[in-house]
N, C-alpha and C positions, 0 to 999 in steps of 0.2 A: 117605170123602167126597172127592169131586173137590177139585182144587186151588182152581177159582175160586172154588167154595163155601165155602173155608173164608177165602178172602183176601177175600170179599164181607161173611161175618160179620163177618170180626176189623176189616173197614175200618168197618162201621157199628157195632159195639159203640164203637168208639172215638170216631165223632159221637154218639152218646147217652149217653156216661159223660158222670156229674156231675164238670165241670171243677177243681169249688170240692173235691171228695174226689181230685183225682188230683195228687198231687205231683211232680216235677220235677227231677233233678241234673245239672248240666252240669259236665264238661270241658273246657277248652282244652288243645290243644295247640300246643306250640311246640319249636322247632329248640331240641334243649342248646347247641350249638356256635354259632349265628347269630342267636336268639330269636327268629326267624322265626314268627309265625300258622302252623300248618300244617292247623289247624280244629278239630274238635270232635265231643264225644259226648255227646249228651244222654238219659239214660233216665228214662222215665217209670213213677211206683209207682203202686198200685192205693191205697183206702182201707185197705188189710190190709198195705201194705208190699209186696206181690210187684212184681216186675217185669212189667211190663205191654208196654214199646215200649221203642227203643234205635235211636235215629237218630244215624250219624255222616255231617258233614259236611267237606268239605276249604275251603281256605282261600277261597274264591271264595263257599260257602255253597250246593254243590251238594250232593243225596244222596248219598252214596256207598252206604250200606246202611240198609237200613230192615227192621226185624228183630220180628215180634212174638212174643210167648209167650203159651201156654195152659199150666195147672198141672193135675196131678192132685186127686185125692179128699184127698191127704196134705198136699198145698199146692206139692209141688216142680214147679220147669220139669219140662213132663211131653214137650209138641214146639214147635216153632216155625216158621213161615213167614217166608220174607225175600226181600227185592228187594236185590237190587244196583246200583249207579250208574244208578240209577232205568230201567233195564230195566223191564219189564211181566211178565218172566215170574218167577212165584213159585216161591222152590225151598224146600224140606221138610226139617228134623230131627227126628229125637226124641231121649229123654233117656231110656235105663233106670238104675236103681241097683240097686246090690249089696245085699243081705240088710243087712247092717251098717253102711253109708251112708258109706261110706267109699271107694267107687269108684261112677265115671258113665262111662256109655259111651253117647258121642253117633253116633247113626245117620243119615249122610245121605242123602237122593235126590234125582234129576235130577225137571226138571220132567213127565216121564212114569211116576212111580214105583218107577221102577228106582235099586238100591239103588248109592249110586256112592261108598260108603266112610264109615270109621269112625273114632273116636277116642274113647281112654280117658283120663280122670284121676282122679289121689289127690284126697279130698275133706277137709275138717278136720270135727271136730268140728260146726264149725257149718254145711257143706254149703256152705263154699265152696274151688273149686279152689285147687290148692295144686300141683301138677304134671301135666303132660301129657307 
């Protein structure tokens, strides 16, 4: 599926999701050293609990990344589309696991398909990372 098509779905699934079923966690961040604002991460769940969106912003209140997931048949982050400091161009991951859920290897690419690098991590029992 071309990129736009799928940043066209994931933008209008997100104006027709029921507001009142999607819940909400936010982050601040701040300087240890200066207690400085340095901004924020807010991720958005589905009525199921998944992660849905994952907006972080810096201290001004600008996007810096704007990140959405799609899940598998199984329920897990399956890939994800994202913008960076509100760029227009969408760039692509996906998510395989290991047989035993205990390793994730995330596959990246450029906004033309092409594959521009990888990263693996240990997963805990409950399938969330624990080292990269």
């Amino acid at each position: 599926m071309p990129m736009l098509a799928i940043w066209a779905a994931l933008f209008t699934l997100s104006l027709l999701a029921d507001s009142s079923a999607i819940t909400a966690e936010r982050i601040d961040v701040f300087d240890p050293l200066t207690g400085a604002y340095l901004g924020s991460e807010q991720t958005y769940f589905g009525p199921d609990g998944h992660r849905l969106r994952l907006e972080v912003m810096d201290a001004d209140g600008a996007s810096t990344l704007l990140f959405f997931v799609l899940h598998d048949q199984d329920g897990r982050e399956a890939e994800a589309i994202y913008f960076e400091s509100g760029e227009p161009t969408p760039y692509r991951e996906t998510f395989t696991y290991a047989d035993d859920g205990t390793r994730l290897t995330t596959t990246y690419f450029s906004e033309l398909g092409d594959v521009t690098g990888w990263t693996e991590a240990d997963l805990d029992t409950g399938g969330r990372e624990v080292h990269k």
